[in-house]
C-alpha positions as CSV (number, residue, x, y, z in Angstrom):
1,X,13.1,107.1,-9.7
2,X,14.0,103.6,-10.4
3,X,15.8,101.9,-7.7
4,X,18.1,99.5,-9.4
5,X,21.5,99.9,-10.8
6,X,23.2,100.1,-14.0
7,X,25.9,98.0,-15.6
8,X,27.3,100.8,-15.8
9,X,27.4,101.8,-12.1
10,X,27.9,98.0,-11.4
11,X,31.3,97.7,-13.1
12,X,32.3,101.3,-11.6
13,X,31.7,99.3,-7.8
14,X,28.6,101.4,-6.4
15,X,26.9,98.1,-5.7
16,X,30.3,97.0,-4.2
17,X,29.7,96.2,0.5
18,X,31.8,99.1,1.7
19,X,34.5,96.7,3.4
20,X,35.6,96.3,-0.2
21,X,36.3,99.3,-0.9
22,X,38.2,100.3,2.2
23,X,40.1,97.1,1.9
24,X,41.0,98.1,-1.8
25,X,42.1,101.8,-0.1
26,X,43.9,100.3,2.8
27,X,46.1,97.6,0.3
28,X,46.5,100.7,-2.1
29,X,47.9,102.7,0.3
30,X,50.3,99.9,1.8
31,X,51.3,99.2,-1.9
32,X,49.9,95.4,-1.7
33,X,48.7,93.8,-4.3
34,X,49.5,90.0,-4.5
35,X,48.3,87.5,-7.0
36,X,45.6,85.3,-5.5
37,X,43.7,82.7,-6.5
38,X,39.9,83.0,-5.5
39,X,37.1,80.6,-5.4
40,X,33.1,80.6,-5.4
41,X,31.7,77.2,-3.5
42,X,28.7,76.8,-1.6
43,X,28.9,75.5,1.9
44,X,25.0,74.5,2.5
45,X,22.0,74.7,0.2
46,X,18.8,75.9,1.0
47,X,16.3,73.7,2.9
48,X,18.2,70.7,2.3
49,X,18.8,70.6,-1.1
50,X,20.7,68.0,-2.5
51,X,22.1,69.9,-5.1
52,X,21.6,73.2,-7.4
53,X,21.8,74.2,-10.7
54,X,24.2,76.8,-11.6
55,X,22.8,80.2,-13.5
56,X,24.4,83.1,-13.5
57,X,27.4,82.7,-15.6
58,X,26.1,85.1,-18.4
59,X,25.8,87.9,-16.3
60,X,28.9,87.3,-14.1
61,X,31.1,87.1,-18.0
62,X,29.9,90.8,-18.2
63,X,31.3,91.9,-14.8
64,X,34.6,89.5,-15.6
65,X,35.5,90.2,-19.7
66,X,38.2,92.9,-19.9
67,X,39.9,92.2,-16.2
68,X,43.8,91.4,-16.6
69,X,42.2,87.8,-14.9
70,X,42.0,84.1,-15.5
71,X,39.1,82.5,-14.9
72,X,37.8,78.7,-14.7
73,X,34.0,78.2,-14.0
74,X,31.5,75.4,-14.9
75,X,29.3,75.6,-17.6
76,X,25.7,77.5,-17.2
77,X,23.3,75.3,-16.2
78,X,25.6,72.4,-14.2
79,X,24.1,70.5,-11.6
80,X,26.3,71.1,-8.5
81,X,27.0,69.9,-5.0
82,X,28.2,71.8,-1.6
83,X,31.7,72.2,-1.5
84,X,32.4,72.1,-4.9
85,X,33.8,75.5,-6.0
86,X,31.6,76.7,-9.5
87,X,34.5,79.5,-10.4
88,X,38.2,80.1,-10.1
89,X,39.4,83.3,-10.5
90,X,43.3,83.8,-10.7
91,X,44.7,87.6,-10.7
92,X,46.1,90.3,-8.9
93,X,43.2,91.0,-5.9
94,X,43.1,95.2,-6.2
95,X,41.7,93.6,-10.3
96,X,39.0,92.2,-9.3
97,X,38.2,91.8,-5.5
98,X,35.6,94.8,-5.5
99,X,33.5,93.0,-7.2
100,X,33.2,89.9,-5.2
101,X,29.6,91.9,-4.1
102,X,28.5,91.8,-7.7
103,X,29.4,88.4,-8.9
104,X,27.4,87.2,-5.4
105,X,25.1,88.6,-6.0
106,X,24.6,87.2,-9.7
107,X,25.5,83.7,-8.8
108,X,23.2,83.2,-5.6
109,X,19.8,85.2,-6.8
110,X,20.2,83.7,-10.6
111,X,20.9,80.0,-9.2
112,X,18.6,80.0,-6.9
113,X,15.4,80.6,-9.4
114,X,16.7,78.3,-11.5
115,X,17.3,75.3,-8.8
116,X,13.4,75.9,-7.7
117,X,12.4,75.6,-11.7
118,X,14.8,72.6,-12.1
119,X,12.9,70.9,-9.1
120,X,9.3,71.9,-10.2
121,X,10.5,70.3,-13.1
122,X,11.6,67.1,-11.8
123,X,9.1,66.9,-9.9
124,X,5.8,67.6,-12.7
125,X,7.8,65.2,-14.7
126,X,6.3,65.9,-18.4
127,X,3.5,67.7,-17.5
128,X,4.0,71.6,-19.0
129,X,4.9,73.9,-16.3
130,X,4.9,77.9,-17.0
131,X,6.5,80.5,-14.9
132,X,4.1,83.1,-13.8
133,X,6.8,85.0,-11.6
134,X,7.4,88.1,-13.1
135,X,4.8,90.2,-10.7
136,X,6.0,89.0,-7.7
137,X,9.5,90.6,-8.4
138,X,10.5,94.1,-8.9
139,X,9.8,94.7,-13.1
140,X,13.3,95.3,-14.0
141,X,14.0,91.9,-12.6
142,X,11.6,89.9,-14.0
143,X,13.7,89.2,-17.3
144,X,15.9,87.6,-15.3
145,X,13.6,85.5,-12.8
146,X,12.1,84.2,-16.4
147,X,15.2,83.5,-18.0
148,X,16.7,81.6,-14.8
149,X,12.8,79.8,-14.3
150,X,13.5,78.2,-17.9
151,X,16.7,77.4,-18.2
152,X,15.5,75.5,-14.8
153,X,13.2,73.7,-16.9
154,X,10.0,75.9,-17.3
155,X,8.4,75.0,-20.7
156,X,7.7,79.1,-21.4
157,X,7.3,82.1,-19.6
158,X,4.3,84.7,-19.0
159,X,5.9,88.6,-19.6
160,X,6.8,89.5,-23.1
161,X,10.7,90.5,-22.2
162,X,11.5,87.5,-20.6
163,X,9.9,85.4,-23.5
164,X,12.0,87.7,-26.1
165,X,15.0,87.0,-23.8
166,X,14.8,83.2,-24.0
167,X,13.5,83.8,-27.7
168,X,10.2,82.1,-27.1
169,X,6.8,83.7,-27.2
170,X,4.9,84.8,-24.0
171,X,2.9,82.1,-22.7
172,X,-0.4,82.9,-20.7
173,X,-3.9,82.7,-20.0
174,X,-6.3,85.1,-19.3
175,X,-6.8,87.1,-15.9
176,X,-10.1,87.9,-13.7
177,X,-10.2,91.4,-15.1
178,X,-11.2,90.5,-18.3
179,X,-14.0,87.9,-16.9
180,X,-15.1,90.4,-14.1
181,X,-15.6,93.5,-16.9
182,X,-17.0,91.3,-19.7
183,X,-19.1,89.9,-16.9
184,X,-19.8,86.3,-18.0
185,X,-16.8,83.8,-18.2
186,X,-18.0,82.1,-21.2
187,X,-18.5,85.1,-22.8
188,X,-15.0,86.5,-21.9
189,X,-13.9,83.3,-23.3
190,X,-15.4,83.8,-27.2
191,X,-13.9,87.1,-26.9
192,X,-10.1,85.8,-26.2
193,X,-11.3,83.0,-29.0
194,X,-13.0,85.8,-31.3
195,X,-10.0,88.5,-30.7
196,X,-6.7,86.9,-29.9
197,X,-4.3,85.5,-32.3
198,X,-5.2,81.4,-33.7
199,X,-1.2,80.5,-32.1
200,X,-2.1,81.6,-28.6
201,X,-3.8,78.2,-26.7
202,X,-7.8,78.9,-25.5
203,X,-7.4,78.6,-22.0
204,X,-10.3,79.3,-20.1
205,X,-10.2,80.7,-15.9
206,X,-13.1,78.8,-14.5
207,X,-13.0,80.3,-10.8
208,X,-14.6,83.5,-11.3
209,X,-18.3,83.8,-10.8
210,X,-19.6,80.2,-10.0
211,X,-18.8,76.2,-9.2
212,X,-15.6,75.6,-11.3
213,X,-17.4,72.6,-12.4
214,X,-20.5,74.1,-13.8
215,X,-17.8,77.1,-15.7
216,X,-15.9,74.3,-17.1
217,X,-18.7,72.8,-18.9
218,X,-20.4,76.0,-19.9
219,X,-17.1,76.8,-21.4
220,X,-16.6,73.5,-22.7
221,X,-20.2,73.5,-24.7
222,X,-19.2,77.0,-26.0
223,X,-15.6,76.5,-27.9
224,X,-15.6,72.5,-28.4
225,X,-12.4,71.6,-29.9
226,X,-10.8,74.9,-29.6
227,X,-10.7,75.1,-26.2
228,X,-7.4,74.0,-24.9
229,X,-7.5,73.8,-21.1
230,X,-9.4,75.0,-18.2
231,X,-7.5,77.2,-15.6
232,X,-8.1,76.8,-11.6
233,X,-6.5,79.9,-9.8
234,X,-9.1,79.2,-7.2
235,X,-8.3,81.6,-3.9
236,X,-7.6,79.8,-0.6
237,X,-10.7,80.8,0.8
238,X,-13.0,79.2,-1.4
239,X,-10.3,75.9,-2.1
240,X,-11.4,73.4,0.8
241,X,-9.6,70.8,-0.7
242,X,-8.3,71.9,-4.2
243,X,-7.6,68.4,-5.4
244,X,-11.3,67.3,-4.8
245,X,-12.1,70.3,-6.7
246,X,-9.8,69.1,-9.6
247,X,-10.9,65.8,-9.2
248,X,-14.7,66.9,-9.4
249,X,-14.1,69.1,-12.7
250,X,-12.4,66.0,-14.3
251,X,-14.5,63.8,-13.7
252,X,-17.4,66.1,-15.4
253,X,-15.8,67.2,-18.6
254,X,-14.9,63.2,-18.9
255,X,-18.1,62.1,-18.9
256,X,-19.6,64.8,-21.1
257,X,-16.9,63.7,-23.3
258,X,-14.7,66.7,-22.9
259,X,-11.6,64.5,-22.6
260,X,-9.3,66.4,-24.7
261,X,-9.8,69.4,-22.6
262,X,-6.8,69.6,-19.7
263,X,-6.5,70.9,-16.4
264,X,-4.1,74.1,-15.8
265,X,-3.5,74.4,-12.0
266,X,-2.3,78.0,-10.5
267,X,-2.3,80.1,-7.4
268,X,0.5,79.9,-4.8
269,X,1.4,76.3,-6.4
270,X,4.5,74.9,-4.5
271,X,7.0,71.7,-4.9
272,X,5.4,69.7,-2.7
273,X,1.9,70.4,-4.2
274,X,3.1,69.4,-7.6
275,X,3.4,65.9,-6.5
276,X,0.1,65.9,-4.8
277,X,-1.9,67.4,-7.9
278,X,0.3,65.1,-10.5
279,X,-2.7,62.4,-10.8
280,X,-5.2,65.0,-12.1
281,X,-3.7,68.0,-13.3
282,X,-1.8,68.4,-16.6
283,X,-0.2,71.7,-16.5
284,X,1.1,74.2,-13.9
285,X,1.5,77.9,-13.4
286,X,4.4,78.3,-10.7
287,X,4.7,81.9,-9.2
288,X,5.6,82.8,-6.0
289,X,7.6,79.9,-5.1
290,X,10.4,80.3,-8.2
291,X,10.4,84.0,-8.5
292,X,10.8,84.1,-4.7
293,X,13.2,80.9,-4.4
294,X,16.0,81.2,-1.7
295,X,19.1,81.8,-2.9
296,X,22.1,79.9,-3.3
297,X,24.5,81.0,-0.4
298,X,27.7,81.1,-2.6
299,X,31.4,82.7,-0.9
300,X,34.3,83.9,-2.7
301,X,37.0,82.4,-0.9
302,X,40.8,83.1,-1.4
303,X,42.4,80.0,-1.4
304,X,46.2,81.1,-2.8
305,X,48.6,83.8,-2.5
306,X,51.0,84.2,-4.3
307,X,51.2,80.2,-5.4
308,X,50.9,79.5,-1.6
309,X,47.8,77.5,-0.5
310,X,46.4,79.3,2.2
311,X,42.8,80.2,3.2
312,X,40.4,80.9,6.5
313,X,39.6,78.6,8.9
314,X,36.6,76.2,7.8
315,X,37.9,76.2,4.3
316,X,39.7,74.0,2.2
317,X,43.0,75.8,0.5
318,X,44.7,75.1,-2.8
319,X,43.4,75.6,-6.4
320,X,40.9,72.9,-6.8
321,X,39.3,70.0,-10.1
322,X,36.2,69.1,-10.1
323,X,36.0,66.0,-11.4
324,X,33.0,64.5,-12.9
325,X,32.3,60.7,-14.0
326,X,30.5,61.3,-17.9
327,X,28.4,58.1,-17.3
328,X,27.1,58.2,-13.7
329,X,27.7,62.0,-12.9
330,X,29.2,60.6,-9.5
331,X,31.6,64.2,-8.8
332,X,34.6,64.6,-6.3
333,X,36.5,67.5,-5.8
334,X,40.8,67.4,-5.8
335,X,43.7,69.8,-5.6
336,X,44.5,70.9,-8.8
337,X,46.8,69.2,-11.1
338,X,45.6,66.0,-10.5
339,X,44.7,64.3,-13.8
340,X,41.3,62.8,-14.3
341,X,40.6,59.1,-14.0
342,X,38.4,56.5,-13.9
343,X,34.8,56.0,-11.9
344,X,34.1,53.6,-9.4
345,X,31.3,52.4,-12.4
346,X,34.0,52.2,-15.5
347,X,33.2,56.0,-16.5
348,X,35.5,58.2,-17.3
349,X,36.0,61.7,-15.7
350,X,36.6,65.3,-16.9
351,X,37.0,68.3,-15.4
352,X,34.2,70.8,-15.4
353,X,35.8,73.6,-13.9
354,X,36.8,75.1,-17.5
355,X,38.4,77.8,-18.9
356,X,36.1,80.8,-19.0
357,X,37.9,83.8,-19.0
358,X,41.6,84.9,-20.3
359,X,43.1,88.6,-19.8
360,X,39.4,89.3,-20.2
361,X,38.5,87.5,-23.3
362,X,35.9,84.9,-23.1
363,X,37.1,81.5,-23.9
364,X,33.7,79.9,-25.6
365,X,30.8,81.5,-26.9
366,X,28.0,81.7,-24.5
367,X,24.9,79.4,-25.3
368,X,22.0,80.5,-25.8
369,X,19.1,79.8,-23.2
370,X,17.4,76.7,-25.0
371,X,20.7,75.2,-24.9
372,X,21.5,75.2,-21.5
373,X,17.5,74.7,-20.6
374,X,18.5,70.9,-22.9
375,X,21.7,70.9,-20.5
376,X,19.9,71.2,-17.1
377,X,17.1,68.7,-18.5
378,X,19.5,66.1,-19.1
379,X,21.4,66.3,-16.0
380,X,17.7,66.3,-13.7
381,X,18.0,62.5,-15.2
382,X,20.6,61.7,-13.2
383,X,19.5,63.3,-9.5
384,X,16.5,63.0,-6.8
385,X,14.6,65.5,-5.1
C-alpha cells in the first residue's frame, strides 16, 4: 500500500484536519453560511529569511477551478515578504473552507523547496547547480521536490519524472555501485563513455577506491577531452577538510594540463558551503538540504464577513493590494481599493495580487516551469541572502 493520497480523495476532503469538518457540520446545521473573504500571508519565514519565493500555485488551481469562488493570488514564482498575503479567496466559507488543509499544505511544502533552490542559486551565482533530492523524499513526491528545486533556480534535475515534468532531460552522474561492481573507477568510467548516450556529460565519481587526486588523473589520462567533470561525493569520514581536497585535485589536473576538466561537488552540500566551495568548485549537486527545506509557514486567515473587515487578534483585517514598484521591487501592502502609485525611486507600482480564479475558471493560462524558473531568476537580481 502506498501511503499518499489522491486528487481524487484530496478534492473529496479526506486530507481535510478534522476541525474542518465539524466546523462545516456545526455551520450546516445552524444554516450559516456567510460570504467571507480569506487570505494566505506568512507571518515569519524560516531561519530568518528575508524573503521566499512562491510555488504552489499550479497545484492549489486544481483544488480551486470549479468552486463558485473568486480568487486573487500572485503569480508562481514571485518573490515575497512576511505579511504580504500571496492569495485572496472571496466566496461563501461552507465552498471552500474544507480545503484550507489542502491548499496549506500545497503552498508551504512547494514554497519552501523552491525558496532553498532560489537561495543555492543566488548564492552559486552561475555556477550549474543540479537537484539530487528525489531519494531523500518519499517517490511519489519527488516530481514535485524537482519541479519546485528548478523553478527555484536548479539548472536540471536527477529522476526521469521530474525532468519530464519540467520538460528537460534527467541530469546525473554515475553512482558507487557501478564503480564498486566494475571494480576499477577508470574502467567504470569507459564503460559510462563506451555505453551511455554521446548527449549525456562524462562525469567521473573520483572517491571510490583511492586519493581523489590520483582517480582524477587516472580518469583524466583515460577519456582526454571527453571527460566533462570530476565528481567528489567524498563521505565525512574520510573529508578532513573538503576544500583542501578540492583545492589539491585542482591544482593537479591544472598542471597536467587538464584545465578544461571541472569540479562537481556533492554530498550533504548546504547554503552556507556553497559560498565556501565557490573559489574552486564549478558545479553542485544539492540534496538533502532542498528536498528537505523547511517549509513556508503560510495561514488562511478570514479577514471579511460579509463586506465587514473583521479578523483575529494579531491579524490585519480588510481585503488587501500588494503593491509592487516595477523598477526597484520595493513592495508595501494597502487595503484594497487603493490605486497604485508612484515609488519612492520614480517607479511605478502594480498590483500583484491578480485575478486567478472566477466561478471556478482560471483567469490566465498557467506557465509552464521554464517560465517561471526565467521569473524567479530575474527577481533573485533584485534581493540578498
Amino acid at each position: 500500500m502506498i501511503h499518499t493520497a489522491t486528487w481524487k480523495q484530496i478534492k473529496k476532503g479526506l486530507v481535510t484536519d478534522i476541525y474542518f469538518e465539524r466546523t462545516k457540520k456545526i455551520l450546516e446545521s445552524k444554516g450559516i453560511d456567510m460570504q467571507v473573504k480569506a487570505e494566505f500571508v506568512a507571518h515569519v519565514l524560516p531561519l530568518d529569511w528575508q524573503w521566499a519565493v512562491l510555488a504552489g500555485v499550479e497545484e492549489c488551481a486544481e483544488v480551486l477551478k470549479e468552486l463558485p469562488v473568486e480568487v486573487r493570488a500572485m503569480k508562481e514564482g514571485t518573490v515575497f515578504g512576511i505579511e504580504q498575503p500571496v492569495m485572496e479567496i472571496s466566496g461563501r466559507y461552507l465552498e471552500f473552507g474544507r480545503y484550507e488543509t489542502a491548499l496549506l499544505g500545497l503552498f508551504c511544502q512547494a514554497s519552501g523547496i523552491a525558496t532553498m533552490a532560489a537561495r543555492c542559486r543566488k548564492a552559486a551565482g552561475e555556477k550549474e547547480l543540479i537537484s539530487f533530492g528525489a531519494r531523500r523524499v518519499h517517490p511519489t513526491l519527488a516530481p514535485l521536490v524537482e519541479r519546485n528545486a528548478y523553478i527555484g533556480g536548479c539548472d536540471g534535475v536527477s529522476a526521469t519524472l521530474g525532468a519530464k515534468l519540467i520538460g528537460r532531460d534527467p541530469r546525473g552522474t554515475m553512482p558507487h555501485a557501478l564503480i564498486l561492481l566494475i571494480g576499477d573507477t577508470v574502467e567504470a568510467t569507459e564503460a559510462f563513455d563506451e555505453v551511455i548516450e554521446p548527449t549525456a556529460k562524462r562525469v567521473s565519481l573520483i572517491d571510490t577506491f583511492t586519493d581523489e587526486k590520483v582517480e582524477a588523473l587516472n580518469v583524466a589520462h583515460a577519456l582526454g577531452e571527453k571527460l566533462y567533470a570530476v565528481r567528489l561525493d567524498t563521505p565525512g569520514s574520510r573529508r578532513g577538510d573538503f576544500l583542501a581536497i578540492m583545492r589539491e585535485v585542482r591544482w593537479e589536473l591544472d598542471l597536467r594540463g587538464y584545465k578544461n576538466v571541472k569540479l562537481f561537488i556533492s554530498g550533504g552540500i548546504h547554503e552556507s558551503d556553497i559560498e565556501r566551495y565557490n573559489p574552486v568548485a564549478d558545479a553542485y549537486g544539492i540534496g538533502t538540504a532542498i528536498s528537505s527545506a523547511p517549509a513556508i509557514d503560510f495561514s488562511m486567515d478570514i479577514v471579511e464577513i460579509e463586506g465587514k473587515p473583521i479578523s483575529k487578534r494579531g491579524k490585519m483585517s480588510g481585503s488587501k493590494s500588494v503593491f509592487r514598484c516595477r523598477q526597484c521591487g520595493s513592495t508595501r501592502v494597502s487595503p484594497a481599493g487603493q490605486k497604485p502609485g508612484t515609488c519612492a525611486c520614480g517607479g511605478a507600482e502594480e498590483d500583484i495580487l491578480m485575478p486567478f480564479v472566477a466561478n471556478g475558471d482560471l483567469q490566465y493560462d498557467l506557465p509552464p516551469a521554464s517560465q517561471i524558473r526565467d521569473f524567479v531568476l530575474l527577481q533573485l537580481k533584485k534581493v540578498e541572502l
